[in-house]
C-alpha positions in Angstrom: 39.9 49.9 -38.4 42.4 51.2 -35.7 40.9 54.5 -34.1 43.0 57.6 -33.5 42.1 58.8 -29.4 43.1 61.9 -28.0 44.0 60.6 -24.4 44.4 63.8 -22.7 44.8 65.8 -19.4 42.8 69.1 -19.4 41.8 71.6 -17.2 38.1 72.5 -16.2 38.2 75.5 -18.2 40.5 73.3 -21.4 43.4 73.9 -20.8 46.2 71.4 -21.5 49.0 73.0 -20.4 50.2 76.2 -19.5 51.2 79.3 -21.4 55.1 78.3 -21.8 53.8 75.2 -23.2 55.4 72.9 -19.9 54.0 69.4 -18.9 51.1 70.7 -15.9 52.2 67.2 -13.8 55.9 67.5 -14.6 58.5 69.5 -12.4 57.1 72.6 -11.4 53.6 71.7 -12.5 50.2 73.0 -11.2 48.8 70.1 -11.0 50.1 66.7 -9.1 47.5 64.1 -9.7 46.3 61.8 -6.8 47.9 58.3 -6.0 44.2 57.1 -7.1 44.9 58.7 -10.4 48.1 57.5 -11.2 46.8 53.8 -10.1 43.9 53.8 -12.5 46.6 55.0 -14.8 48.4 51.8 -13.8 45.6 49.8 -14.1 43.7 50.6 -16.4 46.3 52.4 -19.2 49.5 51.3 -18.2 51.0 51.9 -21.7 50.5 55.6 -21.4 52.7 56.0 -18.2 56.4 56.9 -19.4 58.7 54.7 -19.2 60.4 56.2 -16.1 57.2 56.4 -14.1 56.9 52.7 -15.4 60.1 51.3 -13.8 59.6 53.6 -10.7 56.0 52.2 -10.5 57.2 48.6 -11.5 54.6 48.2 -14.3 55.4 46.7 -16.9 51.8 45.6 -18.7 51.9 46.0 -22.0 48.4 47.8 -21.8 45.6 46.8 -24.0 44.3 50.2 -25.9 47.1 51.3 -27.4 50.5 50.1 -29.4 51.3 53.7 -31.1 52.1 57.1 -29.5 51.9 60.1 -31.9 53.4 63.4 -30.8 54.2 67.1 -31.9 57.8 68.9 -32.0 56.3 70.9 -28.8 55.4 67.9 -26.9 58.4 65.9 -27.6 60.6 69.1 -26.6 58.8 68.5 -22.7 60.7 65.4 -22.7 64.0 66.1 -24.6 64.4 69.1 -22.0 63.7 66.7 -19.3 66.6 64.5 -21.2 64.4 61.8 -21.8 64.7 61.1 -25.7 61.8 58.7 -25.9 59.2 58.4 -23.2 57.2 55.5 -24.4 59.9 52.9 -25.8 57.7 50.4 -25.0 55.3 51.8 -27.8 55.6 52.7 -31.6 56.7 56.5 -31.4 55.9 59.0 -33.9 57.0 62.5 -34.1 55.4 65.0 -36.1 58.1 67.6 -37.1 59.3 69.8 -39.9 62.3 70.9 -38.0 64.0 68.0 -36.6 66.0 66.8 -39.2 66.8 63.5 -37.8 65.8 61.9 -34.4 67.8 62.1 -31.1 66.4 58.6 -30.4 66.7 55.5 -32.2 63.3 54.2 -31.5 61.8 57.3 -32.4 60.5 58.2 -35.8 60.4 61.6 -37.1 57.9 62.1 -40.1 57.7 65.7 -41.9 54.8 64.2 -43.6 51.1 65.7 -43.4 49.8 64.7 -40.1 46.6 63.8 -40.9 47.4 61.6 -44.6 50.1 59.6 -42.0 47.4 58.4 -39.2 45.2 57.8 -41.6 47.4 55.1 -43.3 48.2 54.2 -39.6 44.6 53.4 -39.4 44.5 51.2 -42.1 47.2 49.4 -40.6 47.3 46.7 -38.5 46.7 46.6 -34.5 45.9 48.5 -31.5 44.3 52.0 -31.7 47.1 55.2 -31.8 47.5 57.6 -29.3 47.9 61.5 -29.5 49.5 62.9 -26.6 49.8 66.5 -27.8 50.2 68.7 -28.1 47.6 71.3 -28.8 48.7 72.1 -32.5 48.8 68.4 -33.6 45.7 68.2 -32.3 44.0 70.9 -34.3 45.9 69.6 -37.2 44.1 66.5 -36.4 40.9 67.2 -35.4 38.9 65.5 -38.3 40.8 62.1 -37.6 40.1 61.8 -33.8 37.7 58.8 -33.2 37.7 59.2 -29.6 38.3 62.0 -26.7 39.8 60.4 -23.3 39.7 63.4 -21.6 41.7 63.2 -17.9 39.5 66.0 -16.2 41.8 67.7 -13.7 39.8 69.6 -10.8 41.2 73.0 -11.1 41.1 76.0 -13.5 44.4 78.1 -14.7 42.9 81.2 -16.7 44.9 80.5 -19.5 46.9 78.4 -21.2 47.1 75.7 -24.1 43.6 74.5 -25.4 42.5 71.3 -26.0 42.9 71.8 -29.7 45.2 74.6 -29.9 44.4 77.6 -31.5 44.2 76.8 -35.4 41.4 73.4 -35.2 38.7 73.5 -37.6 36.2 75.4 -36.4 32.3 74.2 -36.2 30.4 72.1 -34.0 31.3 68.5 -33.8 28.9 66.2 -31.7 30.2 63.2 -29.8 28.6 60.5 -27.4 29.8 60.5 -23.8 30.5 56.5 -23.5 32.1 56.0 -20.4 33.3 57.8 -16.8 35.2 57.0 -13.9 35.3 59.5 -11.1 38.6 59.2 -9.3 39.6 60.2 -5.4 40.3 63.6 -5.2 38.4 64.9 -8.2 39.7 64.2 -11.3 37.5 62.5 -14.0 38.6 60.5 -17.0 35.5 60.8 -19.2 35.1 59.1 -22.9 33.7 60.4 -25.9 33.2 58.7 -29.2 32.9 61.1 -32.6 29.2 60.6 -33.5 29.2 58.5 -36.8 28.7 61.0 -40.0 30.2 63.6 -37.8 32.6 65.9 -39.6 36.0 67.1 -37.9 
């Protein structure tokens, strides 16, 4: 069965983004990752680069981890104010929104649908695992689906911001099994967690 991974840059003190909610390695951001991180990026998850970091990087591996990119209204607003109406055409592209009443993009697919009953049909389906990219809200919405935390740890601390989850994820613990690390130049640290089997959300 496909597993649903939260792939995910975060602060030291969890913290996806800040207040307002903007991209913390876009424009403007507080943090610009090192050229080691965006080459494991490259390397290792090339499908989760946009596709204009893509061309400007020349990549163009398909990537092996992931085939579908799910997204909330919030996240995909990042991109639309950036004018870019799908960031990821080279994958499936989901959008999770009640407001957008039909897509700016083509290749994009906006679903009104419960979040959770909708991955959990995409993880009966066929193919590579899906991805969340945010934002915080979809994320607490799906906290009892996520398989697997890919958490890009960012060396710094902001105070406050977005959390990992947002603020409305069920609450309780929820144990999970560190299964890999890669220290990168410069101090970030993508680290891998798998949900502990029999673990609720």
């Amino acid at each position: 069965m496909r597993k649903l991974v939260h792939f995910i840059a975060s602060t030291l003190d969890g913290f996806i983004a800040g207040p307002d909610g903007s991209d913390p390695t876009g424009p403007g951001g507080f943090w610009t990752p090192s050229e080691a991180y965006v080459r494991h990026l490259a390397e290792e998850y090339p499908e989760t680069l946009p596709g204009p970091a893509r061309a400007a990087l020349g990549v163009t591996a398909v990537g092996t981890h992931f085939d579908t990119v799910v997204e909330g209204r919030g996240s995909y607003a990042v991109g639309l104010a950036a004018g870019v109406t799908d960031a990821y055409p080279h994958l499936r592209h989901i959008v999770f929104s009640r407001t957008l009443t039909e897509s700016p993009d083509p290749h994009v697919e906006i679903v009104a649908d419960d979040p959770a009953a909708t991955v959990q049909d995409l993880k009966r389906g066929a193919g590579k695992d899906i991805w969340l990219v945010g934002g915080g809200a979809l994320a607490g919405a799906l906290y009892g689906e996520i398989d697997r935390l890919i958490v890009k740890l960012s060396p710094l601390t902001i105070g406050t911001g977005i959390p990992l989850f947002g603020r409305s994820a069920a609450s309780g613990p929820t144990a999970w099994d560190l299964t890999g690390h890669t220290v990168i130049d410069g101090g970030a640290i993508f680290l891998t967690y798998d949900r502990q089997p029999g673990t609720p959300g």
